[in-house]
N, C-alpha and C positions, 0 to 999 in steps of 0.2 A: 554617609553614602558617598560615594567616587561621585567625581562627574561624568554627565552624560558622555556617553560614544556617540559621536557622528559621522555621519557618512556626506557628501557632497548632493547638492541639487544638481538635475539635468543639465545646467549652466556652469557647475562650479568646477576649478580643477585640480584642487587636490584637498583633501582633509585627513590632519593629523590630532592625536590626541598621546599627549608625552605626558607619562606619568614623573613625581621628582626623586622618586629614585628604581634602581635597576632591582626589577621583580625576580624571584626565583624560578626555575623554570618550572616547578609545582606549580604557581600562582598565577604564571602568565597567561591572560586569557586571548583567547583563540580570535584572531585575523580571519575571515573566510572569505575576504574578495580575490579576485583571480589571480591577482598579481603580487602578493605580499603573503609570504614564509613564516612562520613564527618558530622562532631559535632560542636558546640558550643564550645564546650571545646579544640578542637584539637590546638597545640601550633602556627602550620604552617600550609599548603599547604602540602602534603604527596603522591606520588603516588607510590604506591606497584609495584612490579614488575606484566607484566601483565601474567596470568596460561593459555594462550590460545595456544594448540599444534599445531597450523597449523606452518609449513614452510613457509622460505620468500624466495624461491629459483621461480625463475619465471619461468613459463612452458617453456620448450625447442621448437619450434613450426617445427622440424624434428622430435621432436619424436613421435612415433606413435606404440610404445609399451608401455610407462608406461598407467596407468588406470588416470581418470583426477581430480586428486587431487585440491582441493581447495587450495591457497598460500595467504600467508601474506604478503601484498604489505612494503618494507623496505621503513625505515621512514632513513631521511638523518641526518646522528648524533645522529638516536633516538632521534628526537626532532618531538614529536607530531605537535606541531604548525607549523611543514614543510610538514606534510601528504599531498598528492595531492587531492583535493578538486574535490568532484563530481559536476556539475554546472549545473546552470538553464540551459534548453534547449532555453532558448531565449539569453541567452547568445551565447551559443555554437553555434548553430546553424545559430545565425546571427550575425555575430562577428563585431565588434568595437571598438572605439578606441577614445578616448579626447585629438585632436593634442594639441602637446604644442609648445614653443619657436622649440623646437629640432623636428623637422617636419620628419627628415631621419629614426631615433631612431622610433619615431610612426608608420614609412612606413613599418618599417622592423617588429614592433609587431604586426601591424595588418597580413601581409605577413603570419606573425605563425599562427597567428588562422585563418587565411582561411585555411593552411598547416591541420590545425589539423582537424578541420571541413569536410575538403572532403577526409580525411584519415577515419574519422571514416566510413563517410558514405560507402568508399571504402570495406573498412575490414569490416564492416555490410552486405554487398549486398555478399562478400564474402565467410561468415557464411550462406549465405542462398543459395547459389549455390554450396558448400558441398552436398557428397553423402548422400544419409537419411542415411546410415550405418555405416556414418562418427558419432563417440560420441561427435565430437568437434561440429556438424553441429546443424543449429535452429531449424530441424525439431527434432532433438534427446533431444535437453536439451526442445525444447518446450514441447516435448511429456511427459516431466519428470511430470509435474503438473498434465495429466487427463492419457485423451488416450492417445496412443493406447491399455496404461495397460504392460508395457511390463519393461524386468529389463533394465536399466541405467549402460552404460560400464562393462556389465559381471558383475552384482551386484548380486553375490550366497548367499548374507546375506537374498534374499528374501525368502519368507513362500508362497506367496499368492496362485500360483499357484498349490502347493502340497498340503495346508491346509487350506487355505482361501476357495478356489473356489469363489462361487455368494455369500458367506457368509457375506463381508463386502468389501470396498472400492478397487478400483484396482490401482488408482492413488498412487501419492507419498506428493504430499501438504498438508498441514496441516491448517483445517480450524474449526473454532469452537473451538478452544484451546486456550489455554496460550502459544506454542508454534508458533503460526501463525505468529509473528512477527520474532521471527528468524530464522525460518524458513525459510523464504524468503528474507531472508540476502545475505547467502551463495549463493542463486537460480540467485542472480542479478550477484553477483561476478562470477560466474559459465560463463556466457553469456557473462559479461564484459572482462573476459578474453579470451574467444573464438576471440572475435572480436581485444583484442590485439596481437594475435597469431598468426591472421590473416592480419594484418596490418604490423609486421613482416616480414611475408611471401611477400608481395607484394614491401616491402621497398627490398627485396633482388632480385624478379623477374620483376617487372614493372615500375623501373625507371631507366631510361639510365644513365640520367642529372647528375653528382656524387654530385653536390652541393647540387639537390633534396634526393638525396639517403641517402647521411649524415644526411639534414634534417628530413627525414622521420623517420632515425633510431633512431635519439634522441626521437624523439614526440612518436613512438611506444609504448615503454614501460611506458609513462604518459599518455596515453588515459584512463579516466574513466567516467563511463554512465551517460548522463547527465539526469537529474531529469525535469518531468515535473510537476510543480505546480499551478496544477488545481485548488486551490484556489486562487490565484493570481488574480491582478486587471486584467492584461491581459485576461483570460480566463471569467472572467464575463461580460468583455465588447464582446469580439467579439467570445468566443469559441474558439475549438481546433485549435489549430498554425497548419497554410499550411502546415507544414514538415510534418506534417502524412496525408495529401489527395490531396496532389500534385503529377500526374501522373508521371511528370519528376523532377528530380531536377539539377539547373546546377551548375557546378563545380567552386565556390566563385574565386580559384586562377586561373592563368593562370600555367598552369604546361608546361614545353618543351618536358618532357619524353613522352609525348605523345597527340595523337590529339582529346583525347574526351575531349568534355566542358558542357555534360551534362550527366546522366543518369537515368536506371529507377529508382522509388522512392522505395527504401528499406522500408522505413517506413508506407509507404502506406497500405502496405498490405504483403501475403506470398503466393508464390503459391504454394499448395502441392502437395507433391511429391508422396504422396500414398494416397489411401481413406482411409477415417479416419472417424468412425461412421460407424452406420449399412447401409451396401449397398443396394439401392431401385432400381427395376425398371427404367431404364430410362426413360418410359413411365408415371414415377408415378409423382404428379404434385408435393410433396415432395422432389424431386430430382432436384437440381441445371439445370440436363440439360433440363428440362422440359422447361427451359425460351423460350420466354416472358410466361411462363405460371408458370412461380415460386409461388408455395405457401407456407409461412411461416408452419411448423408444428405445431399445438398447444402445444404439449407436448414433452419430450425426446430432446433428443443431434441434431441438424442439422446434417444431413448427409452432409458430404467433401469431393466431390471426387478427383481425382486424377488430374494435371492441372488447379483446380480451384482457382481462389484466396478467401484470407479469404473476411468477409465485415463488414459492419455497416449498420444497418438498411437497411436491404436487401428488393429490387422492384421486382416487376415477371420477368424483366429481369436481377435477381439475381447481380445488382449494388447498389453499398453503395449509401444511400442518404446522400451528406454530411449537405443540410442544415435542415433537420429533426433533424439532431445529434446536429447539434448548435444551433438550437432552444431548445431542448432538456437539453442540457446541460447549455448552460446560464441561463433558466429559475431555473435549480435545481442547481447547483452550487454557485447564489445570494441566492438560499433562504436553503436548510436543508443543503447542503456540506459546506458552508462556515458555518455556525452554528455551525455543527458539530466537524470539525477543531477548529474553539474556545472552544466547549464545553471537550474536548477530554485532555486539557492542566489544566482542574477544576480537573481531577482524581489525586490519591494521591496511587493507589493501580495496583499495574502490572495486575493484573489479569481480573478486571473491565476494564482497560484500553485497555487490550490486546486481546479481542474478543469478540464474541456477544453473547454468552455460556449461558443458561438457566438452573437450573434444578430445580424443588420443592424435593429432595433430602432433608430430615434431616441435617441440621449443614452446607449448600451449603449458601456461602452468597448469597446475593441481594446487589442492587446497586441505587436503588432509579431513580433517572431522569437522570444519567451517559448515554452517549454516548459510545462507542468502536470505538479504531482505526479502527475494521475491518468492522463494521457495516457504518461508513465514507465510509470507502476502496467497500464496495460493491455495493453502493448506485453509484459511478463512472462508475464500471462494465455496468449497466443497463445504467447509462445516454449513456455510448460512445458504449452501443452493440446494444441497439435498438430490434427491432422484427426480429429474424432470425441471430441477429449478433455475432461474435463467443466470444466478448468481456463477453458477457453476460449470458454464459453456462460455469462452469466451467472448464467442462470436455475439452475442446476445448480454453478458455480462451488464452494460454499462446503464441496460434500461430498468434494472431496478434501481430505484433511489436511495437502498444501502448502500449499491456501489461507491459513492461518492463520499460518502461518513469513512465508509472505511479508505480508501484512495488518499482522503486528509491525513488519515492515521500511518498510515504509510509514509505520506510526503512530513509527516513528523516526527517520526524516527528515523528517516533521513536527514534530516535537518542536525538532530539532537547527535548522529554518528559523526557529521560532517565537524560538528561543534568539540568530539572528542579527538577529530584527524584532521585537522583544519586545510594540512596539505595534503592530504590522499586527493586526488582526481583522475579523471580520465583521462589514461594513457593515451599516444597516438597509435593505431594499429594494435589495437586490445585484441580484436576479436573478431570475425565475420561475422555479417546481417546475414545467414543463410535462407532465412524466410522472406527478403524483401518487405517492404510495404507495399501501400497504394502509392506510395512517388518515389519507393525507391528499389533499383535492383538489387536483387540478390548477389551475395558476395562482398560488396566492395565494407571494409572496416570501418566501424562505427569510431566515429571523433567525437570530441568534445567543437568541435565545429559542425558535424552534421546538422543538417535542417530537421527540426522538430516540428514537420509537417504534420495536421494543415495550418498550426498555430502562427498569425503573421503578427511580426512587429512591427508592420509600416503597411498603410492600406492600398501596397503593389504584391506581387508575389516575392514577396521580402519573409522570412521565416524565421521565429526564434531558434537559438542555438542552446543546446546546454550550458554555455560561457553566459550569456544571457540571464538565465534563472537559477547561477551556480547556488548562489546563496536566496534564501526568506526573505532576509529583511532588508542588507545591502542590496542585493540586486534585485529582488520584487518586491519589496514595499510592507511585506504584513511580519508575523513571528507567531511563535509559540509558547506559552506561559512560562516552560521551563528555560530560554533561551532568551526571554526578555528578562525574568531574573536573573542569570546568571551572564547577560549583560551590563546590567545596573549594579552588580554586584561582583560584577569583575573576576567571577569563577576562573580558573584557569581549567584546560581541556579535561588533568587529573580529578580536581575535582568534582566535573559534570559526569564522566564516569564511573566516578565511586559513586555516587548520587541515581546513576540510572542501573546500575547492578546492584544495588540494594531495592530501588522500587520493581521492578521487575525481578527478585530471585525466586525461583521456581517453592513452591510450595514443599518441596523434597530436594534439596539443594547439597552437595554433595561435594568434598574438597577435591578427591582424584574421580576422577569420572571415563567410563568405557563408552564409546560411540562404535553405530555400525555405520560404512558409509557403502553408500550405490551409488556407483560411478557408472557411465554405457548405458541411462536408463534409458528408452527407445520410446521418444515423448507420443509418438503415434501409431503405439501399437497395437491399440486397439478401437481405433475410430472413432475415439472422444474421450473427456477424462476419465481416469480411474485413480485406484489407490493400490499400496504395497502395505500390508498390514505386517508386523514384523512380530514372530512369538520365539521366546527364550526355552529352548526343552522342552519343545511342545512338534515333535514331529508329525502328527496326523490333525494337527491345526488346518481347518478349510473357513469358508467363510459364513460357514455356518457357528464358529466357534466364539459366543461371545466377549466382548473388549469388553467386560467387567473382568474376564479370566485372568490369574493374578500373573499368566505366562507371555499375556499381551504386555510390550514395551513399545507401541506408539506403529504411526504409519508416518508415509510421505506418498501426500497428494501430487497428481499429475495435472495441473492444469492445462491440458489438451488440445488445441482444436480439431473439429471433428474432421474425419475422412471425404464427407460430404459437403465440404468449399470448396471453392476453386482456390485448390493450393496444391497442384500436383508436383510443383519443388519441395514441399512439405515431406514430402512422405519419404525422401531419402536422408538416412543416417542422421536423424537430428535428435542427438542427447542431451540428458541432463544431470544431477548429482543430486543426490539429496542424503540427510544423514538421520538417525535418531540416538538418542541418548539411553545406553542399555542401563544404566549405574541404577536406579532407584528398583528399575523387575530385580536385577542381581540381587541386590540388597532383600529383597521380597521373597528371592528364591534360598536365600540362604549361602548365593555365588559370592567368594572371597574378591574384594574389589580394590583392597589397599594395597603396594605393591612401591618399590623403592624404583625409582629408574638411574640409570647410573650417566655419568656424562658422554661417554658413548652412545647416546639413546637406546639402551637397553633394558631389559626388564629381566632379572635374573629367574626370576618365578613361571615368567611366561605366558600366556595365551588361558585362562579359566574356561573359554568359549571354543577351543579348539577341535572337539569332538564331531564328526560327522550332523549328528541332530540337535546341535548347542542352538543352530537359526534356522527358522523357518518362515519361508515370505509367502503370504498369500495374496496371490492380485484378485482384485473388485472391481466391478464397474461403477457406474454412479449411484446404480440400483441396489448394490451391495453383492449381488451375482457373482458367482465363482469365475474368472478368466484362466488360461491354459496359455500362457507362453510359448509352449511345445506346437501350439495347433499353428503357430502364424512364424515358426520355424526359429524362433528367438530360446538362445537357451538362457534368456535374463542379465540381470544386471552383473557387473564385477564385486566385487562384495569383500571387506576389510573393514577387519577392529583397529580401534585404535584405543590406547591409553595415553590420558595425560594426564600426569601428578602436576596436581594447583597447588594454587598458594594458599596459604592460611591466613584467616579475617585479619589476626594480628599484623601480617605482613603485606595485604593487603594495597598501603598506600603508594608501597617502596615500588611494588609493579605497576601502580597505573602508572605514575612519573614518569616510571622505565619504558612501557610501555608507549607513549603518547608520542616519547622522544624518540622512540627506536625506529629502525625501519626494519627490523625483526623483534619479532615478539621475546621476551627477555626468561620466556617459561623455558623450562628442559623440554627436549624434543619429543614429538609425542611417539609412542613406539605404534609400530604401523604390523599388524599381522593379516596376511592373505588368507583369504577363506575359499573353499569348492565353492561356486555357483551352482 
């Protein structure tokens, strides 16, 4: 094995690692701190010191005067390839173990990770029975993403209030940006650390046992969120892991400090501690407590009152259905999420890759049949929120505690993109904030220097930047399983690529492949999320037409906020893009998909889809109800096929290379045909 990669301590001022001879550029592996390129030409392996101002002092969990700084978890020797690694949740959560000859040594490691396992859940349930007025607590960092609108630990950097008004957004997240991705960096870390704070705290007041208490106190400070990865073969075969809809969960180890062996499931749900949304009537059949007479609202925020728990796919006696959600989710998960996640690792460009952002704007690129992390990331929201469920409004979003599993998963295929385009970042003047935040106006272009409010690096109103959290492990301290191996092991960016397109290849994976894209989509068009279900020769397709039908080729979710916030800047001309992959219906319908394109970007054969009734888009609301475009004066999205002839497995490796090194992608162009709307 190489030697460790290092990175510099708080103190130190530069760290190199020269390998003794000059790597190919297949082999070179990936630099990701802010200030260091990786080329063809470079002599070594180089890593710059990393410019991120966050502290690696870990919160005090007595204190309760400082404001709650974000920290940068310390790397042991400054040796990145010792970062503590965030883990699948099906690790975590169900721990094991490969006895070997030494059967004691195994008893004792399994022993840890049950240890650590019901410490989290421990310090998880204990973040959630904090005061709401605690900033440490879930309902205060959940509330950070939507509602209640309000500032985040004494945060006087905010505008909204004094100059915003109903003018633009109340929340703090950042969506439809170049920003969205790290933004929600710091937001995971925020929560990850609450819960180590609080795991602390109970290592010092709820174990008697000193053997336990030792134990506890080591594992404390190495607790990090495990990631759920919803693409996974797991999640296609049977849907969402028990740990988030199991009413109780029981305690893996046997503990002596005390006699619980089971409790309730934190992850399940949150019950809130305030109303949250516009308060109704109790008598109104809109209102939770109306059940058994719960009716989904068609439009705006579900109202949350106080004592309720959150849900998924809510019945009129306002209970989650779990198996609607995993029929749900399995079905969209094999077919546009898993897609997606492949298609997401073809981008070569931070900004394409980095949201779902539209504009017809002079000089505003396009992006052709590209996918966005975040339009992946939304398309999840809808499968696991359901009709009624809070997963699935943004405003409300963050209080379920999947939010966050999935959020991890997110910020780790960010991670693993970054590791395959080690320079791709954010442009200066990428794109307008048209939504503002809670501290920021509307308009002015999101930087890789923008304040990543309300998250502080320093306990003044000092705020992280995306340059800050550019990277995991260099610049915030933790990693990801595939990104500490292929640190240790000195992956070059080709080879992490080939590596993550073959774990993620679609189930029905295809060499030339037809894509529909929706460009102009009109994200608030109809006063809260919906969907664009997409059928091939299927003209009198409505939403009554079941997605088992073999003429169904997928949707693209709108992850929405509803008409009912204070966000009246909202509501003008704010687009998005989203695409679906038509190759595998073709294939099904019997539509001829192979086709030569020629160096001109042409396709001598032509358009197979070009017939007036080849597409048919049907819009839903969250409920699955029919929507009418025509009624709210929109005549729909712009709408283009597009072909692109791939590469073949055999040739394969010659493209990532090419790829990784190019600043255009090294495929033949992909042919682009206009369609009616």
């Amino acid at each position: 094995m190489s030697a460790p990669v290092k990175t510099p301590s708080s103190d130190s001022s530069a760290a190199r690692l020269r390998s003794n001879k000059r790597p190919r550029e297949s082999e070179t592996a990936p630099n990701l701190s802010a200030s260091t390129k990786v080329t063809g030409t470079s002599p070594g392996l180089v890593l710059a010191p990393s410019k991120s101002r966050l502290g690696d002092v870990p919160v005090d969990p007595h204190d309760n005067v400082s404001h709650a700084a974000i920290y940068r978890y310390r790397l042991v020797d400054g040796d990145i390839t010792k970062a503590l690694s965030r883990e699948s949740m099906l690790h975590f959560f169900y721990p094991h173990v490969v006895h070997d000859d030494n059967f004691k040594e195994s008893k004792l490691q399994l022993d840890r990770l049950r240890q650590r396992r019901d410490l989290f859940l421990l310090a998880f349930e204990a973040v959630q029975n904090l005061p709401p007025t605690d900033k440490w607590s879930f309902y205060q960092i959940a509330g950070i993403h939507g509602l209640p609108y309000e500032p985040y630990d004494g945060d006087t950097a905010s505008i909204w209030e004094e100059t915003g008004g109903d003018k633009w957004w109340g929340g703090y997240c950042q969506h439809g940006s170049p920003l969205f991705p790290t933004w929600h960096r710091p937001y995971v870390m925020l929560l990850e650390q609450s819960v180590i704070r609080q795991a602390k705290l109970l290592a010092e007041t709820a174990f008697g046992d000193p053997d336990e208490k030792k134990a506890v106190e080591a594992i404390a400070d190495q607790l990090r969120f495990p990631f759920w990865d919803w693409a996974n073969h797991s999640t296609r075969m049977t849907g969402i892991p028990d740990i988030f809809t199991s009413t109780e969960i029981f305690l893996a180890y046997q503990w002596k400090s005390f006699s619980r062996t089971k409790i309730p499931n934190p992850l399940k749900s949150f019950v809130l501690p305030k109303n949250v949304g516009k308060i109704t009537a109790s008598s109104d059949v809109f209102n939770p407590a109306a059940k058994p007479n719960y009716v989904v609202p068609s439009e705006g925020v579900p109202f949350s009152p106080l004592g309720y728990p959150t849900v998924r796919y809510v019945n009129a006696s306002y209970m989650s259905q779990n198996d609607k959600m995993n029929v749900a989710l399995i079905r969209n998960v094999n077919g546009t999420a898993v897609e997606g996640v492949h298609a997401v690792f073809h981008h070569n460009d931070w900004l394409s890759f980095s949201n779902h952002y539209w504009s017809e704007a002079p000089g505003h690129k396009q992006y052709g049949h590209y996918t966005s992390v975040e339009l992946v990331h939304d398309g999840l929201h809808t499968y696991i929120g359901g009709p009624g469920g809070h997963m699935a409004h943004p405003d409300v979003a963050a209080f379920d505690p999947v939010f966050f599993f999935h959020h991890a998963n997110v910020d780790r295929l960010v991670a693993l993109w970054q590791y395959c385009y080690p320079n791709k970042w954010i442009d200066d003047k990428l794109q307008p904030m048209d939504d503002g935040t809670y501290t920021i106006k509307p308009a002015p272009d999101a930087t890789s220097d923008t304040d990543l409010t309300p998250f502080r690096r320093s306990q003044k109103d000092e705020f992280v930047s995306s340059n800050d959290v550019r990277t995991v492990d260099v610049d915030c301290g933790y990693t990801y399983p595939e990104i500490q191996l292929a640190r240790k092991e000195m992956w070059g960016p080709g080879k992490m690529l080939n590596h993550l397109l073959e774990l993620y290849r679609p189930p029905q994976h295809f060499v030339h492949r037809w894509f529909l894209v929706l460009e102009k989509i009109l994200k608030r068009a109809f006063g809260g999320p919906y969907s664009i279900r997409v059928f091939i020769d299927m003209p009198d397709a409505t939403a009554n037409t079941p997605l088992s039908d073999p003429h169904f080729a997928g949707d693209i979710c709108i992850f929405a906020r509803s008409n009912n916030v204070r966000c009246a800047n909202c509501d003008r001309y704010k687009y998005m893009r989203g695409s679906v992959n038509l190759t595998k219906t073709m294939v099904r319908l019997g539509i001829k998909t192979a086709q030569e394109v020629n160096d001109a970007g042409t396709a001598p054969t032509g358009n197979p889809l070009s017939h007036a009734d080849a597409i048919t888009l049907v819009y839903v609301d969250s409920k699955g109800d029919q929507l009418n475009p025509a009624s709210i004066g929109w005549g729909g999205p712009n709408r283009s096929i597009y072909f692109q002839e791939g590469v073949k497995d055999e040739n394969i490796q010659d493209f990532l290379v090419q790829q990784v090194n190019s600043a255009t992608l090294p495929l033949k162009p992909a042919v682009r045909y206009e369609l009616q709307s």
